[in-house]
C-alpha positions in Angstrom: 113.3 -21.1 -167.8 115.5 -18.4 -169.5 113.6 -18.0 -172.7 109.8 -17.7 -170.9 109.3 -14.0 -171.6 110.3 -14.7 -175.0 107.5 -17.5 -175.4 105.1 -15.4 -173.6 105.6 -12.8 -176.3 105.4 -15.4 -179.0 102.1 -16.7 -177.7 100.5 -12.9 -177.4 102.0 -11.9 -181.0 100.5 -15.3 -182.2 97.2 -14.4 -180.4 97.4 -10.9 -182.2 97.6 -12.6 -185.2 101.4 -11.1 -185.6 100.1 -7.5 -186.0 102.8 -5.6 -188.1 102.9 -2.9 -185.5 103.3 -4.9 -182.8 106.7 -4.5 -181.5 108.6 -5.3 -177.8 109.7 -3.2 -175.1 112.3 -5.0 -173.3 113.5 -4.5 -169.7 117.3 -5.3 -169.2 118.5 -7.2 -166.1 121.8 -7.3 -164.6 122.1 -10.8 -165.2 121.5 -11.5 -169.3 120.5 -14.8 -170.6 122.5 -16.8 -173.0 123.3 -15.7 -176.6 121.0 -17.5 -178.5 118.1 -16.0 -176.7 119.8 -12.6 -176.9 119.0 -13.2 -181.0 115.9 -14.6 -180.7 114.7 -10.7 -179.2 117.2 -9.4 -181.8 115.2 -10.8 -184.8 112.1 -9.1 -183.3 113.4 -5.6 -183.6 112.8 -4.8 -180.3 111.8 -0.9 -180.5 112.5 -0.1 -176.8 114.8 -0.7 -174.6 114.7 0.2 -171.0 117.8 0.2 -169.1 117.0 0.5 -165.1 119.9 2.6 -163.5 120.1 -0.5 -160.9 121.9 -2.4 -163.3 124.9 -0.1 -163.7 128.2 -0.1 -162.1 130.8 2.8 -161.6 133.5 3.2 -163.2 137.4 4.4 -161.4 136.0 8.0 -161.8 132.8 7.4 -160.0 130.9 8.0 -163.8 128.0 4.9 -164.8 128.8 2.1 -166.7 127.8 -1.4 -168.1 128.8 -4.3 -168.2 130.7 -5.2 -171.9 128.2 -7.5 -172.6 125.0 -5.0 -171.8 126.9 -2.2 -173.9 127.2 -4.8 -177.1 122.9 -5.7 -176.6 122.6 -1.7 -176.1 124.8 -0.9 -179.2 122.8 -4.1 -181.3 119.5 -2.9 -180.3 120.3 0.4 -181.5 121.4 -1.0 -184.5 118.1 -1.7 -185.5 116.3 1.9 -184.3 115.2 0.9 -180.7 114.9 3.4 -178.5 116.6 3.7 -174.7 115.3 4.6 -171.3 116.9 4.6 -168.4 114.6 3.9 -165.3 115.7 5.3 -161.7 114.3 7.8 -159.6 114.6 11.1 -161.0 117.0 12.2 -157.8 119.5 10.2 -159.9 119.3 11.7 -163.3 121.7 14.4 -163.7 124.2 11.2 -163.0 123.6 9.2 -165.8 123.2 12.5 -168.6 126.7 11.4 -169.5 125.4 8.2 -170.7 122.3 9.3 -172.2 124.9 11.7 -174.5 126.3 8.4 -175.2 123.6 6.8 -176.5 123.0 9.6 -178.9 126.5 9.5 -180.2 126.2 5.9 -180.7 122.9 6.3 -182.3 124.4 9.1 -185.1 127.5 7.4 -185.5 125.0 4.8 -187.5 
């Protein structure tokens, strides 16, 4: 079921009697679900976001890139403060320091 991780982090908020500082780190996959689970992590201001370097393509010059709809989540989480991660093995990450200037643009362009 698409929206299971989202219950699961209902059920543990509710168990944590929705502690204000309680916030979710979420994982992107290469395949997103649908939009209207897409706003149900929106609405809980999902403070990190870790993007796995797996889940990138390459653009015609060789540089990383995401998919249109990953950049709009990226941009929407960072909309509301998350931060981003990139996860890969550290052999990678002069690669993606492009992307990670990117994300800081993006972030002081708010």
């Amino acid at each position: 079921e698409a929206d299971s991780a989202w219950l699961l982090w209902e059920e543990f908020r509710t168990l944590c009697n929705h502690h204000a500082k309680l916030t979710p780190a979420l994982q992107m996959t290469a395949d997103l679900p649908c939009e209207a689970i897409l706003e149900r992590w929106k609405a809980e201001q999902v403070k990190c976001l870790i993007i796995p370097t797996s889940i990138f393509t390459c653009d015609l010059h060789g540089r990383p890139l995401l998919s249109p709809r990953h950049q709009q989540f990226v941009q929407q989480c960072l909309f509301y403060k998350a931060q981003v991660m990139l996860a890969g093995p550290a052999e990678e990450a002069a690669r993606y320091q492009a992307y990670r200037g990117h994300i800081e643009d993006i972030k002081a362009a708010m």
